[in-house]
N, C-alpha and C positions, 0 to 999 in steps of 0.2 A: 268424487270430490277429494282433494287433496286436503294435504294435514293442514294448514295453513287456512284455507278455506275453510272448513270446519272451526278452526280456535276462532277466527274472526265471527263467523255468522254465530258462533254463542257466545261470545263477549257481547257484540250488538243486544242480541236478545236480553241475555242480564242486567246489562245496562240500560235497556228500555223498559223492564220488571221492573227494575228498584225508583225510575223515577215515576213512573205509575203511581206507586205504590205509597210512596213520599206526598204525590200530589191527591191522592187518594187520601192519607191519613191528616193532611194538612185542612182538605176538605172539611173536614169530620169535627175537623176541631180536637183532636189527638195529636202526643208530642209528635215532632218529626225524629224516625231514625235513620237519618242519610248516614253518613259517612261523614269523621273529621274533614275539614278543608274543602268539601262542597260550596259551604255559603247558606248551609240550611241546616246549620246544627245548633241554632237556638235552643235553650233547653227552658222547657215552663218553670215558674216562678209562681209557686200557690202565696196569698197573704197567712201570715203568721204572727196571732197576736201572743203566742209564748216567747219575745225574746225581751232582752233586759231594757231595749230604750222604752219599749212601750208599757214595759210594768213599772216604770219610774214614771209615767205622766203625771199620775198621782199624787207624786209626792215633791213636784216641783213648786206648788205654792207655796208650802210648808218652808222648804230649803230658801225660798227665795225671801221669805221673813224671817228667818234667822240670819242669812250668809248673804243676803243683796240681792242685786241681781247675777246673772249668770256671767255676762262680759265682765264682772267685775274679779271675778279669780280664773285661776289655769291650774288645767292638768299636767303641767310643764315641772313642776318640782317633782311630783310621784313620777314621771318617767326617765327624768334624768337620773333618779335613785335608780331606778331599776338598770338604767346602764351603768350606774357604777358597781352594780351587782353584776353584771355579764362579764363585765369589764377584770374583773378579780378573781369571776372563774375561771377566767381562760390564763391566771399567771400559777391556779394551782394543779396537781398531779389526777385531779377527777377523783379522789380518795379522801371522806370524807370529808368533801368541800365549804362543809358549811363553816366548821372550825377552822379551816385554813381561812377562809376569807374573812371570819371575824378577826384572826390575827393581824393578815392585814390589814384591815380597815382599822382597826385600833393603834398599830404602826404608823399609819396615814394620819389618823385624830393627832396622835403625838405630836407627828414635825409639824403640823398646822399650830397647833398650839406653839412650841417652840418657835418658829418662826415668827409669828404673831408678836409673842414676848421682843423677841429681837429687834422687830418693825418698834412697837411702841419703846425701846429703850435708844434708837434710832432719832426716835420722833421728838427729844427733850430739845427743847430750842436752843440750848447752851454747847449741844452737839452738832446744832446744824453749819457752823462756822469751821468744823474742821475738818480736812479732808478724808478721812473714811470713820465708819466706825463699825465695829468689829465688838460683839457683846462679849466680858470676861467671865460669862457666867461659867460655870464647872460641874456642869449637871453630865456631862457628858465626856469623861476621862477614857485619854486611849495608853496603853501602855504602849509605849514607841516599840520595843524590843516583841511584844507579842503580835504587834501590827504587822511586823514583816514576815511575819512568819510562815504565810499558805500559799507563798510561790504564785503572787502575782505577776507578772513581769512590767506591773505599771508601780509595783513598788521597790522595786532592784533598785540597789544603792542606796535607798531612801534614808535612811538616817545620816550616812556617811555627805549625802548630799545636801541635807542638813544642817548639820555640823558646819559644811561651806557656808551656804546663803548667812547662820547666823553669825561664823566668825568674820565673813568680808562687810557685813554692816557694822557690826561690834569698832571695826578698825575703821571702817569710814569708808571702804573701798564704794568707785561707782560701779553701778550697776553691769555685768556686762556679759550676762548669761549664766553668771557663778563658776565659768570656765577657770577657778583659782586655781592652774596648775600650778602652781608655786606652795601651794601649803600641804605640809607633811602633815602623817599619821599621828605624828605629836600635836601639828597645830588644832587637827579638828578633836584631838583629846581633849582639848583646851576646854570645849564647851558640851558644858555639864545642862540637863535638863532635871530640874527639883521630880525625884521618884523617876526619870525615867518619862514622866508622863505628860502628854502634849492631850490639849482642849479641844472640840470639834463643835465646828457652830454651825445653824444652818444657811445662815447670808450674811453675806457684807452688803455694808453700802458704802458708793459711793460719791462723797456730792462735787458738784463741780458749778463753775458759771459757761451759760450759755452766751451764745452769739450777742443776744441781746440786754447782757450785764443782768442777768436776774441767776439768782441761785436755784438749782436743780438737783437732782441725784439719779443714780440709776442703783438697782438694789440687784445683786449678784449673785443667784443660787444655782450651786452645782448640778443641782435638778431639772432646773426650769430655763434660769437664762443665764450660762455660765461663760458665755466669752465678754473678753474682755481685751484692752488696745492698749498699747506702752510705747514710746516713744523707742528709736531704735536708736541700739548704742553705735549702732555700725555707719550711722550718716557721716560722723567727725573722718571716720578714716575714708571712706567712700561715698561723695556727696549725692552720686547716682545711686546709692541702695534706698530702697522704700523706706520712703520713713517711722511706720509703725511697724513693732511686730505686735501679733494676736496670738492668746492661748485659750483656753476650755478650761477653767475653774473646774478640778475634779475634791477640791477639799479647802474647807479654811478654818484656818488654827490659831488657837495661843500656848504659850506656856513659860512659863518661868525661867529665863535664862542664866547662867553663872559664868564668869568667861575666867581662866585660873592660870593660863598660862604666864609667859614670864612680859608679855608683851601687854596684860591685864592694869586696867585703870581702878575697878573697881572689885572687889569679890563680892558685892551684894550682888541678891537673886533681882533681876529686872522682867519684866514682862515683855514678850515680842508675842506682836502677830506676823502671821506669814500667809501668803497661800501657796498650795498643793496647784501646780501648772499644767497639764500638757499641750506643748507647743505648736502652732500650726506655723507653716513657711508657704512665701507667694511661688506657685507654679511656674517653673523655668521657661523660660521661653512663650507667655503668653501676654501679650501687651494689651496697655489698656489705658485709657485717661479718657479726655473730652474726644480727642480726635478719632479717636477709635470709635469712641460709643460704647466701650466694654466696663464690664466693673473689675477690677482686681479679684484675682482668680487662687485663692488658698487651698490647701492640704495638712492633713496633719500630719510631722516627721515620724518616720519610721522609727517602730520601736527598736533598729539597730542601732539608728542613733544614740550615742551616752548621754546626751541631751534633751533628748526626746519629750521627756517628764523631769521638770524642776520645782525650784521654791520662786517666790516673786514679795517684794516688800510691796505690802497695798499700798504706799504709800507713791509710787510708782502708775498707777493704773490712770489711764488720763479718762478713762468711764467703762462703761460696760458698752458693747458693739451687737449690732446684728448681722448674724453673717447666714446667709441663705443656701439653702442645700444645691449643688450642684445637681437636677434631678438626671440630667443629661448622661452625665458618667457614672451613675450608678452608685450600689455598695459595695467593700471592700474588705476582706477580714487581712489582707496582704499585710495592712501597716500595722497590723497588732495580729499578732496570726491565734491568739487564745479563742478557746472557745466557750473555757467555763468564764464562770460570774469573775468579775472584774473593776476595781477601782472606777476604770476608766471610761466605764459603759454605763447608762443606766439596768435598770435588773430587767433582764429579757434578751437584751441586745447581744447579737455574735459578731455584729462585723457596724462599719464606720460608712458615712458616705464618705464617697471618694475624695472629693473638693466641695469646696464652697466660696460663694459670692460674696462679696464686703458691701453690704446695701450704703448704700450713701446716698 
């Protein structure tokens, strides 16, 4: 008998043992031990009256003349806590997590309250006539000059850029990216900020009228839903550029302004708000309208750009936009190449999605 003859004639025989032996025990009324992936690897199931639904029957009359009946509440609030517990483990270092997570969830309580505050000072009816409102509360003071100081690169030039956005409203100038090459080192000396120190809020709002003459708002936090649509200054010189430009609300501000130069109306402190920008641009070469069927196709400009990150007068904002993640092309740390924590990111984040959609 050859080798081959032999492995086969005791494969057969083993194989004809073990279903014997399976049909034997099946017989018997004993578990089956075939092998995974036969078809016969049901495993017995004894009754078990030690587990927690059935030692709860008991007590189901009791609960249901205190608390109703049972369709009448959910277990849906205790399991979403629980994922907000999962949720904050996973932003701390596994090193005693309990106290890290209480931080943040107590961080978290805060801007909910703060925010809250801001909605209800929002919500005064004598405010809802004007175009944004922006709270002056002062709970939350940044020193400009310590602000810049940890080498973000979403906050380069940030003051001196500043200094622009407030001295070109101060004079009246339109809007037109704060590109004021024309103002010297003297003119942005001009404008003084009281201490140094500029406000941080957690939303603006903005109200506007809709299609159908009724008043609206949309509410704009850097957090949650931070782009926002501005009419473009580039249409007057180029009637083919896109008419909006869109940015990412990465901060929104007050603070008390002084304007001192020789060019100055007044020397009293004035209050401006601003917001903190980063700019997105429409995708070169990708077209789109009705005829196409496409949506206009945005990115955010490269942090080579000296433009990149500006100020914007909320006063300017014609609402808050949605704009949808391009999931197609991906994420990108290319247009911001940082990788630590970041103005410009939420906390977690190392990189951007590539583009994004303008829903309309």
């Amino acid at each position: 008998m050859t080798a081959t003859t032999a492995s086969t004639t005791t494969a057969t025989t083993a194989s004809t043992t073990t279903a014997t032996t399976a049909s034997t025990s099946r017989s018997e009324g004993q578990p089956s031990t075939a092998p995974p992936g036969s078809g016969t690897n049901r495993k017995s199931k004894h009754f078990n009256l030690f587990i927690v639904k059935l030692h709860f029957l008991g007590d189901y009359v009791r609960h249901i003349r205190l608390f109703g009946t049972t369709d009448s509440y959910s277990t849906q609030l205790g399991e979403l806590a629980h994922r907000l517990v999962k949720r904050l483990y996973g932003l701390t270092n596994k090193k005693d997590a309990i106290k890290q997570i209480s931080k943040k969830y107590t961080r978290q309580r805060v801007f909910r309250q703060a925010e809250k505050q801001e909605e209800k000072e929002a919500d005064q009816p004598e405010r809802l006539s004007e175009h944004h409102v922006i709270s002056h509360s002062r709970n939350s003071p940044l020193n400009v000059l310590a602000f810049v100081q940890d080498g973000d690169p979403a906050k380069k030039d940030f003051f001196p850029k500043l200094q622009e956005h407030l001295l070109g409203r101060i004079l009246g100038r339109d809007f037109d990216g704060d590109t004021h090459e024309s103002f010297t080192h003297e003119d942005r000396n001009s404008i003084r900020l009281r201490n140094n120190t500029i406000f941080r809020h957690m939303t603006a709002r903005i109200n506007y009228t809709t299609y159908d003459i009724r008043r609206d708002y949309d509410t704009v936090n850097p957090r949650t839903h931070p782009f926002i649509m501005v009419s473009s200054p580039e249409v007057e010189s180029n009637p083919n550029a896109h008419p909006f430009w869109y940015g990412a609300v990465i901060g929104v501000f007050h603070a008390d302004v002084q304007h001192t130069g020789s060019k100055s109306r007044s020397f009293g402190w004035k209050p401006m708000d601003f917001l903190w920008v980063r700019w997105l641009g429409v995708v070169p070469g990708h077209s789109f309208g009705q005829k196409q069927a496409k949506l206009p196709k945005l990115g955010f400009i490269p942090e080579t750009d000296d433009y990149a990150f500006g100020f914007l007068d909320p006063s300017l904002v014609i609402r808050g936009c949605h704009l949808l993640p391009a999931f197609v092309d991906g994420r990108t740390s290319e247009l911001l190449e940082t990788r630590a924590p970041t103005e410009a990111r939420l906390n977690g984040q190392i990189d951007d999605w590539a583009n994004y959609y303008v829903g309309m």
